[in-house]
N, C-alpha and C positions, 0 to 999 in steps of 0.2 A: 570375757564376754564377747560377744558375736553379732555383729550386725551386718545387714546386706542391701542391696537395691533391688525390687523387684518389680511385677510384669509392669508399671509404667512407667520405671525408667530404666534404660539400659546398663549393665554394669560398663565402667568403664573397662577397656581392653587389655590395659594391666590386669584386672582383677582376675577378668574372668580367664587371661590365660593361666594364672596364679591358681585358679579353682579347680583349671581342666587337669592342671597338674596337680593337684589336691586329690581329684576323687574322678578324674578319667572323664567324662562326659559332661559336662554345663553348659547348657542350652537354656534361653530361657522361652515355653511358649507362647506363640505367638498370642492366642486368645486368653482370653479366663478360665479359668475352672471352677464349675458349679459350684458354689458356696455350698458345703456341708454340713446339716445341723450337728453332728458329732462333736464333743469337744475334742479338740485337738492338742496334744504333748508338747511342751517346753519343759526343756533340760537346764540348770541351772550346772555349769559346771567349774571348780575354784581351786588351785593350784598354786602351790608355792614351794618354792627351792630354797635353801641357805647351804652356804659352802663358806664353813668359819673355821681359819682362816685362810685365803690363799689368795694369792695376786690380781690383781682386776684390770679388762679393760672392755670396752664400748662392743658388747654382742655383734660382731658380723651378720650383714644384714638386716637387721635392725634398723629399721630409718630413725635418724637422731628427730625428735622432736622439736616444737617450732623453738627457738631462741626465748629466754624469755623476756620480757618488759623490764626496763628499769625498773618501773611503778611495782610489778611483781618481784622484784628482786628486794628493793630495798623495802618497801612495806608490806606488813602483816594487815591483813583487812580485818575488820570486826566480824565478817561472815568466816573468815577462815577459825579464826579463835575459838567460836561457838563448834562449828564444825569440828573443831581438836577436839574438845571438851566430850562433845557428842559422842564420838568414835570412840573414846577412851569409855563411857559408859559402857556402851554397846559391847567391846570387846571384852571387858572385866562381866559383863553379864552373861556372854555364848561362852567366855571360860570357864565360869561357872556350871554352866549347864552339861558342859563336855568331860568338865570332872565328877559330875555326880552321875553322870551316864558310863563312864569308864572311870570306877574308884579301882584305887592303885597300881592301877596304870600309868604310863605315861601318855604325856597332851600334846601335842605340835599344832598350832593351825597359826594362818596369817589373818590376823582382823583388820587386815588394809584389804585385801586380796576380798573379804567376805564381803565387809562394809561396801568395796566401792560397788562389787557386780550387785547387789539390794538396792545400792540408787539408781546404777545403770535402768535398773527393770522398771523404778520408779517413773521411769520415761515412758510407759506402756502402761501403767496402770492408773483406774480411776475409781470415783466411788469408795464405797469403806476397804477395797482390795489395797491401796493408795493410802487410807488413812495408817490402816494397820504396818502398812511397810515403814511409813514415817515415824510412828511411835517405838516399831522393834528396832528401828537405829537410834534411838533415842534424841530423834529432831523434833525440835520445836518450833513450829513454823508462824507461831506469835513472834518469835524474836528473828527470824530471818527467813526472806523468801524461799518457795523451793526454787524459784532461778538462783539462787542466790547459794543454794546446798550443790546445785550440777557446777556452777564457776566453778567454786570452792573446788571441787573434786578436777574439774580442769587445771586449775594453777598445778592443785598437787600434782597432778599427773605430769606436768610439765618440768615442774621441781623435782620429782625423782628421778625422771628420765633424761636432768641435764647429764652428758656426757662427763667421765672422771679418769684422770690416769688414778688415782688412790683406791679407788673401789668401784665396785660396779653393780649397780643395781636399775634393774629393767622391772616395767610392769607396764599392762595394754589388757585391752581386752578383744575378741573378735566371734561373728557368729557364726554358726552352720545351718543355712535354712536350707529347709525342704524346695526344690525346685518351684512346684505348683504354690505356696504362699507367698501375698500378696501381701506387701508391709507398704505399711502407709511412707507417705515421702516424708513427713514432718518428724517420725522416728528414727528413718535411717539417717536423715541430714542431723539430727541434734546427736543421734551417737555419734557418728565421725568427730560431728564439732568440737561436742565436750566431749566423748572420752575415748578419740582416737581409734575408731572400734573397727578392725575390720571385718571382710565380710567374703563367704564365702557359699556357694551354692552347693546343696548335698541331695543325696535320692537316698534318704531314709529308707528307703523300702529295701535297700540293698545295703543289710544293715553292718555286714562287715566290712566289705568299702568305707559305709559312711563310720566306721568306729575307726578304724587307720586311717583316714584322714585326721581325724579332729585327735587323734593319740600322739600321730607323726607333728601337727602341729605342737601338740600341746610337750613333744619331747625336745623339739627344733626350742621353742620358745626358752625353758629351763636347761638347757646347754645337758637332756639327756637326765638330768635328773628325775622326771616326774614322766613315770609307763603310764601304759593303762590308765588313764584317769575314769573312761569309760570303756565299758563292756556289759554284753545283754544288753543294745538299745532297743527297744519298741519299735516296732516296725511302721507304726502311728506316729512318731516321735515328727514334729514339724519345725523344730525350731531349737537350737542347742547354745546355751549361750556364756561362754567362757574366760575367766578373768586370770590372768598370771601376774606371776611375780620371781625373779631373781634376785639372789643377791649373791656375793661373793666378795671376799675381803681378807685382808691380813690384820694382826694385833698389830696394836702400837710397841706393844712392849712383848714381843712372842716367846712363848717355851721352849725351852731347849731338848729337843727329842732325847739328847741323854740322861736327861731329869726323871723321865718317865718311868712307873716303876711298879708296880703289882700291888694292888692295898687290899680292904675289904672297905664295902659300899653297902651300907645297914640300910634295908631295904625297907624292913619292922626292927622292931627292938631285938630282936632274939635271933634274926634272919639275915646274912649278910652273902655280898656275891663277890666275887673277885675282879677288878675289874686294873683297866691300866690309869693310874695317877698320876696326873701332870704335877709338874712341881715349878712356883718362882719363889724364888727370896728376894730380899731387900726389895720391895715393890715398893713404888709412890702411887697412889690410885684415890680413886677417890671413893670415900668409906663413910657409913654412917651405923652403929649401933643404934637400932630403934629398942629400945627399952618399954615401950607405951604396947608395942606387940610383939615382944619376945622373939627378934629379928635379925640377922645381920646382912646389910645392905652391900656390897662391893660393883664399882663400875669398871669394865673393861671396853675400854677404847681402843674402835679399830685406824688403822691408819685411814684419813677422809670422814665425812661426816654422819659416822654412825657409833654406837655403842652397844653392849649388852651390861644388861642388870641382870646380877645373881642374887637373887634372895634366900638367904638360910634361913630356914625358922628353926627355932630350939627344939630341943627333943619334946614331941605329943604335941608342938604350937603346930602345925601343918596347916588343921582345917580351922584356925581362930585366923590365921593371916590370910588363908583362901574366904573365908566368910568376909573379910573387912579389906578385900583386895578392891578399892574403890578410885575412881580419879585422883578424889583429893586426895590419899593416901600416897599415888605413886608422884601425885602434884608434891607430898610434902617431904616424901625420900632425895626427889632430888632438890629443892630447894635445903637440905639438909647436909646431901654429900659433902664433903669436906677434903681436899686433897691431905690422905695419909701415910707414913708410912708402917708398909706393912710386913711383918721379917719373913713368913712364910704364906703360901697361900697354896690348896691344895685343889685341885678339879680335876675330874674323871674328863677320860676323853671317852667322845661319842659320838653314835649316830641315830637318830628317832626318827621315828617316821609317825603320819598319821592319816588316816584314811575314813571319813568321814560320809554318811551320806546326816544331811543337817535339819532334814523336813519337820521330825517331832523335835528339834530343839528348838526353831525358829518358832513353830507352833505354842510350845511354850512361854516363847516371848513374846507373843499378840498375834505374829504373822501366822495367820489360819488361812483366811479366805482363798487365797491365791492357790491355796493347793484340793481345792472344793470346787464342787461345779458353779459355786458363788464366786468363783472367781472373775476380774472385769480386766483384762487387760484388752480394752478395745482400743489403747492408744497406739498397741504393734501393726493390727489389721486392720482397726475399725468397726468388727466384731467381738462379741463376746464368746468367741470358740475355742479361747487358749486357758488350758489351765497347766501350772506349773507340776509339773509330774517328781521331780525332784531336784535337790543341791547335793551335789557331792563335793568333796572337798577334799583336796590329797596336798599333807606338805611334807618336807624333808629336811633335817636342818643337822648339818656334822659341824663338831664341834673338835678341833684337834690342834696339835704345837703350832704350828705355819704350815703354809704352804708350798708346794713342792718349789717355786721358783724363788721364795725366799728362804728356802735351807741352808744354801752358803750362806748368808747374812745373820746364823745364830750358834754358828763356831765360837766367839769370842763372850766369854759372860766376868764381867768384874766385880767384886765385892768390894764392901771397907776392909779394909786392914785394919781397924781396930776392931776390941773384944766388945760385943753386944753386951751395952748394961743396962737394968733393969727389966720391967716383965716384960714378954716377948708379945708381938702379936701378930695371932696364928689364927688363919682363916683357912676350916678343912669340910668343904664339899660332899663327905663322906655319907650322905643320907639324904634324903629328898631337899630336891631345893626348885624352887621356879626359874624363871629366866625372862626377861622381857629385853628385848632387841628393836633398838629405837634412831628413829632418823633424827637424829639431830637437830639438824634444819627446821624440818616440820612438827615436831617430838608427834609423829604417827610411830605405833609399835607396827613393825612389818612383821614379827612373829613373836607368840608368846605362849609360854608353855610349861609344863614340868617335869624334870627330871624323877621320875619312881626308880627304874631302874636300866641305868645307862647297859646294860648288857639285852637285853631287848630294843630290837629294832623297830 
């Protein structure tokens, strides 16, 4: 997401040299410009990258974030808990919506990446435009203020963007405004504060400039992973506001590329695609057969503080574990994991992508107004002239053996020497399965999704 300083206060001289080199010209005028009855364009725009797995470290460039607080390190706040719970709602509810909009397809999106730019904007909206964005994140603001929802989303932003030799994962938001608007000072000071938001000045009217700049960012940001986030902008377009997210990481325990090997991947019952099959044996992981939903659980740990959940469902379970995919469910998968061992374990390697615009999903979930001339976000400008034109949403997430700088490091693989007795257990990937990819630390899912058919990108 995107935030900026406008006609009454100067950008600072970093920014704006940051800008001139962004989009050529940013100047800010010196006078006002006639208020316009017209409603005017906001771009909601939402990006995420995953690179699983391969070595990590601190994005160049990138300013490290403030340090955090003892108090934020060692305690969990009762706002942050709520706020967990919240998002996990939220996000098992826009999954849902994105598989019933794209059935047998495959899903990517980050519901961190979604979640935080809907609060960000929360900062500019009021009236039922305000209410409705509260309800479609699934906050309850009897149990915790909305100062209390923007923290929350500050710590975490502070918590994901501490610095790691083991992995690395980045996420920020920043805007692109139209030169001539005029943002109140209490929006652009509370986005900096809470959610680090840069800001950048753009001349919409020059709309391929203004689409390379906020692309070239939005490529700089995802180390290249994520084009085109936008194209065809509106030449009306005033305001573009964009959230990212990186990750990048290695397993704990990685595949050995010679393992790798040609299978079939039952796409339907009767329908299968060819695809390459990773392979580990004697695996310790941590495993839960859910029997209550015709399920099987496995966790794969990357080195540092994140993991991915593969969920299998059984052959025809798919849409009874998507229908009952709920907090408390993935609250009770991992309260259940159990370190096991496992003799073989079988997963397609791949690459999905997803490319989203989110307008009639979020509509479906309460959030209407904001995208209607009912729209109020008079906390941006101080008028009611903005209405949100669209969210788009682009993620990527590759899934393969290691990464290229830990490939000498999976030369050597050792077995028991004794003969395996009794029944073997054999976990094979072979046919749809979900994924959900969790920070640890925070148990925020940075991305979640499903696997239909790893041979589509």
């Amino acid at each position: 997401m995107l935030f900026t300083k406008f006609p009454k206060r100067r950008l600072h001289q970093r920014q704006s040299k940051q800008t001139a080199e962004a989009t050529g010209k940013m100047q800010l005028p010196e006078a006002r410009m006639k208020a316009k009855r017209m409603l005017r364009l906001l771009a909601l725009g939402l990006l995420a990258a995953g690179l699983c797995p391969a070595i990590l470290c601190h994005p160049s460039g990138t300013p490290a974030p403030e340090n955090l607080t003892q108090e934020d390190q060692d305690h969990t706040r009762p706002a942050d808990e709520l706020l967990a719970s919240s998002s996990l709602d939220f996000a098992f509810s826009l999954y849902r919506q994105l598989v019933r909009q794209t059935p047998g397809e495959n899903v990517i999106f980050s519901p961190l990446s979604t979640s935080m730019a809907l609060a960000f904007l929360l900062l500019g909206a009021h009236g039922n435009t305000h209410t409705e964005i509260l309800e479609g994140l699934k906050l309850n603001i009897t149990e915790m203020s909305e100062a209390e929802v923007h923290l929350s989303f500050q710590r975490l932003l502070r918590t994901l963007n501490q610095p790691s030799d083991q992995l690395q994962l980045s996420t920020g938001n920043a805007m692109f405004v139209q030169q001539q608007l005029q943002l109140l000072d209490k929006f652009v000071e509370d986005a900096k504060e809470l959610y680090t938001a840069e800001a950048f000045l753009t001349d919409f009217q020059d709309t391929a400039t203004a689409e390379k700049a906020i692309n070239d960012y939005v490529k700089k940001e995802t180390q290249g992973k994520i084009t085109e986030l936008v194209k065809n902008l509106n030449p009306e377009t005033m305001l573009v506001l964009v959230n990212y997210i990186f990750f990048k990481a290695k397993w704990k325990t990685p595949f050995d590329p010679r393992d790798t090997f040609e299978s079939r991947f039952y796409v339907r019952k009767n329908k299968w695609v060819k695809v390459p099959m990773m392979k580990l044996e004697d695996l310790s992981t941590p495993f839960f057969r859910d029997e209550e939903l015709s399920c099987t659980v496995v966790e794969l740990p990357y080195t540092g503080n994140a993991s991915m959940l593969f969920v299998l469902p059984d052959k025809g379970k798919m849409e009874e574990v998507e229908a009952r995919l709920l907090p408390e469910t993935l609250r009770r998968w991992r309260d259940s994991l159990q370190t096991r061992w496992v003799d073989e374990l079988y997963l397609p390697k791949f690459s999905i992508s997803g490319n989203y615009n989110l307008n009639d999903m979020l509509s479906q979930m309460g959030i209407r107004d904001v995208f209607t001339s009912n729209a109020d976000l008079s906390g941006v400008t101080g008028t009611k002239d903005l209405v949100l034109s669209q969210v788009v949403h682009k993620a990527v997430l590759d899934v393969a053996e290691v990464g290229t700088e830990a490939a000498a490091a999976t030369g050597v693989k050792i077995s028991p020497m004794s003969g395996k007795i009794g029944p073997l257990t054999i976990v094979n990937f072979n046919r749809p399965f979900q994924i959900i990819l969790l920070d640890s630390g925070t148990t925020s899912i940075l991305f979640l999704g499903k696997v239909a058919n790893p041979k589509h990108v």
